[in-house]
N, C-alpha and C positions, 0 to 999 in steps of 0.2 A: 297486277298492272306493271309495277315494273320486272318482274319476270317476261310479260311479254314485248317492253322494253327493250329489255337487250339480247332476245332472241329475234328480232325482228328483221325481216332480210330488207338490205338497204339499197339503194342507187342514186341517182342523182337529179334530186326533184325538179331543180333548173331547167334540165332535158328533157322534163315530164317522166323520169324511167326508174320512178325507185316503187318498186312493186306496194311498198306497204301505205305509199299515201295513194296510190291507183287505189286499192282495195278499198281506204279508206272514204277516198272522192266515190267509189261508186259503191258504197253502201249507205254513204250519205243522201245520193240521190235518189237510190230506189228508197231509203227509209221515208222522204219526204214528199215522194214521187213528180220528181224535178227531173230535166236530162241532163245536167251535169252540177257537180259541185268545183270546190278549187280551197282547197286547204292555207291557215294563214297562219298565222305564228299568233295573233292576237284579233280579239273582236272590234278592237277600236280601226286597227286595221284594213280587216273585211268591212265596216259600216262603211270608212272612206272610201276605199274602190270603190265597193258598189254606187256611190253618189256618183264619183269619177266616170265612172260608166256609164251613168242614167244621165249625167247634165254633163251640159260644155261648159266652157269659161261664161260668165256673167249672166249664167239660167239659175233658177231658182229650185226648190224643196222647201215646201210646207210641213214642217214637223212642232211637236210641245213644247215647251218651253222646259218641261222637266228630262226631254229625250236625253239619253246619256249623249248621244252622238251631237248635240247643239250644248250640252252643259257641262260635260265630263268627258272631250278629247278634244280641248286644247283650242277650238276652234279650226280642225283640220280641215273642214271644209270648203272655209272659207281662205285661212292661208295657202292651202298647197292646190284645193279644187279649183280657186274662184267658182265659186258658187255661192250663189247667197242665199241663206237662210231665212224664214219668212216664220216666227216662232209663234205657234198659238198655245193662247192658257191649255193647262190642260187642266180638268175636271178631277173632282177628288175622287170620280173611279177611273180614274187615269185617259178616261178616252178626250178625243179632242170635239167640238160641240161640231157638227156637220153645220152646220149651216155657218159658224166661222171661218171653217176650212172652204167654202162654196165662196165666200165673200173676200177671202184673199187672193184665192186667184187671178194674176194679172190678164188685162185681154191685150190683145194683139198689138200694141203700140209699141212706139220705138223708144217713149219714155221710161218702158217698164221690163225689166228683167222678165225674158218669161221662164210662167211656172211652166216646169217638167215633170215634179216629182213630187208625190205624199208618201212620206215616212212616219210607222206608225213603231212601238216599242210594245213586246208583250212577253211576259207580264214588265210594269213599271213600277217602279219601287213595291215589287211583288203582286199589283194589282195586275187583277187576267183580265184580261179584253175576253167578251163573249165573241162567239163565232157569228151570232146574231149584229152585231156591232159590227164586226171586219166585213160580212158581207154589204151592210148597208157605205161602209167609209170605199171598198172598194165599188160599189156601184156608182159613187160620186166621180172616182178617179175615172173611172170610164166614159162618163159624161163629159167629162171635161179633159179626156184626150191625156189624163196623166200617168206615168208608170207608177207603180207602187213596190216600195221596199219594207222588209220587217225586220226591225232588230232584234231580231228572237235569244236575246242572250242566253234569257231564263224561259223558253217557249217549252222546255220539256215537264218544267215547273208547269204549266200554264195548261198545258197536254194531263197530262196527271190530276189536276187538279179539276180541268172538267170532265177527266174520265172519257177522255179521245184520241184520237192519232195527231201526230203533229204531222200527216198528209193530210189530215181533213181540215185539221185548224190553220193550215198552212194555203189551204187552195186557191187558186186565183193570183198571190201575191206574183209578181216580175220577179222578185229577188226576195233572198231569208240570208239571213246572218245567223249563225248559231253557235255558243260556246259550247267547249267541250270540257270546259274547265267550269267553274262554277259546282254547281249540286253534284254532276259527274264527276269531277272529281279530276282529269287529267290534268297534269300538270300547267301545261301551256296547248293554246289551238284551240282554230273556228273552223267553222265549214260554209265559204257562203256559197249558194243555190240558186240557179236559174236555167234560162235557155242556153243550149249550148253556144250559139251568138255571142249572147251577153258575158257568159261565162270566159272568152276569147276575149273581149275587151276589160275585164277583170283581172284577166291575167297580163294583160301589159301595164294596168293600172298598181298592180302589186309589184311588179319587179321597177317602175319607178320609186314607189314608197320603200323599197328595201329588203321587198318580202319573201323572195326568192331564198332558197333553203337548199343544200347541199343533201346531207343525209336526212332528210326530216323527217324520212320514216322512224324513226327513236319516237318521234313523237306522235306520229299519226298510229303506233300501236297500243299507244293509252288512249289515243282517242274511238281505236277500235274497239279496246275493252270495256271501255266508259260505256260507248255504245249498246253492246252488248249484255252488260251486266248489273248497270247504275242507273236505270230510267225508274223503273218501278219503286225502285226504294226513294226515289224523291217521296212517295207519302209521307216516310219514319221522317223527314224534315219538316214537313208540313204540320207533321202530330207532336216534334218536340217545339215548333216553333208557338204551337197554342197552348202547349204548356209551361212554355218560357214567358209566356204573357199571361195565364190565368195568374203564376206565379207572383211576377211584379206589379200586377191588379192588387194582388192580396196586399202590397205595400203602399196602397193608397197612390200610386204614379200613375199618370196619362198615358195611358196604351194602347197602340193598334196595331194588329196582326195579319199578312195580308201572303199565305204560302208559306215562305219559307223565310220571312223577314219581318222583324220586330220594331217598333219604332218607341221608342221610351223617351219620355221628358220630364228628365231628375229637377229640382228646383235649382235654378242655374246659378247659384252660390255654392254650390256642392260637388258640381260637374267634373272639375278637374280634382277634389279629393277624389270622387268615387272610382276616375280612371286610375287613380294611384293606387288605389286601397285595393282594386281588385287585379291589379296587376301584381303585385305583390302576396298575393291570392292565386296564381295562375291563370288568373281571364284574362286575355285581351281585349281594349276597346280605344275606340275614338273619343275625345273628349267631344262633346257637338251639344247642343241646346234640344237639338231631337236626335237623340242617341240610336241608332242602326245595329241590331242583332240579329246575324244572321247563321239560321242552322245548315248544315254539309253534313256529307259522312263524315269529317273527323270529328263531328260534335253529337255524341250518343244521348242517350235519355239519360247516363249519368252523370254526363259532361255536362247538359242543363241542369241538374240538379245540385252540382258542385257551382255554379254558373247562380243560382237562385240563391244558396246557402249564404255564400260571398255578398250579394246583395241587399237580403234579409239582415245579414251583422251589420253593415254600414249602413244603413237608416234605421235600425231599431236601437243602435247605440246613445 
């Protein structure tokens, strides 16, 4: 990856003219079979536009309560979109209840924000949305006259996991977000997906936010390679990630496993020893009351296993 890095022929992505994020927008699109992508430096980034895009000032999006883009960036939609958020529970397999999502939406009045948009997250904290599931939430969005966005951070996780294309897991959406970073592995950069319309007011929506990039083919050639070379092996994460949990099962901890993400809850008078103790161990972690473990390629079956060892001595002590 980074060999192809710093071999990568550059221009000037501002002007739309640096050959390797072109390559990259339209391998992205045919991979998802969209007509245009539009390359970002980050996913929280692309989630914004695309709202930008789908709503005006004071319209609404219906999304979870757990979505990264309502919980984990800052409230960008609401400070820089005006656009207001309308958050439904989500369910503990991550999807949102259709019949709550039917019952938010506002009707036509002047007192109410209207809804434009349902934004859905897949996978969410590793949970996969069935394809069975997205075609019923997006038959609702149709009904009710709304465009649909997917924050597909980890949708290749999601892809893999039910053994599909992320064209087919993808179809129907208005717009897809997707990192390139994540399980694949690229340093930085999203790709987000749609019609070429939409993809045109994306891009004016991102050189407000900043997101205009000079040589950024540097990076859209690890995105190319990620592409290329790091999908499939999302499984070997998936298989260390159930063995990083069969593991700390074995120590009597509350466990759930869900792809390529761990969720551990040490007894919370111990939490901030265990982040020291395994830090000083070589592991990294969060100090959190539900601890978040998550496997990549830089984390091998012996890197869990070093990762397990380090655990095992601090609660069997």
């Amino acid at each position: 990856m980074r060999r192809a890095m710093l071999e990568a022929e550059l221009g000037d992505d501002v002007f739309g003219d640096d050959p390797t994020v072109n390559r990259l927008q339209a391998r992205a699109a045919e991979l998802f079979g969209f007509d245009s992508a539009l390359f970002f430096p980050s996913g929280t980034q692309s989630n914004l536009a695309a709202l930008m895009s789908h709503c005006q000032r004071g319209e609404e999006v219906i999304l979870g309560q757990e979505a990264h883009s309502y919980r984990y960036e800052a409230g960008g939609a609401a400070v820089l979109g005006s656009i207001q958020p309308q958050a439904i529970a989500n369910r503990p397999d991550g999807t949102l209840d259709l019949a709550e999502v039917e019952a938010a939406v506002k009707p036509d009045d002047p007192h109410f924000a209207r809804t434009r948009l349902l934004a859905l997250e897949n996978t969410i904290g590793g949970r996969v949305l069935s394809r069975k599931y997205i075609v019923e939430a997006l038959g609702l969005a149709g009904r009710k006259k709304l465009g649909t966005h997917l924050d597909g951070a980890r949708i290749f996780n999601a892809a893999v996991h039910l053994g599909t294309s992320v064209r087919d897991l993808c179809a129907g959406f208005d717009s897809v977000s997707a990192c390139l970073s994540k399980g694949l592995g690229a340093p930085a950069g999203t790709v987000l997906l749609g019609k070429a319309e939409f993809i045109s007011k994306a891009r004016r929506a991102r050189k407000i936010l900043g997101g205009g990039m000079r040589q950024a083919g540097i990076l859209a050639a690890a995105g190319l390679y990620a592409l290329e070379n790091n999908v499939e092996r999302l499984a070997d994460d998936h298989r260390n990630a159930v063995r990083l949990a069969e593991g700390l099962r074995a120590l009597d901890l509350p466990v759930e496993v869900h792809t390529n993400m761990v969720f551990v809850r040490p007894p919370p008078d111990r939490v901030q020893g265990l982040v020291e103790y395994l830090k000083a161990r070589g592991v990294l972690a969060l100090p959190a009351p539900r601890m978040r473990l998550v496997t990549h390629l830089d984390v091998d079956a012996a890197g869990v296993e070093h990762a397990l060892a380090a655990f095992e001595s601090y609660f069997r002590r």
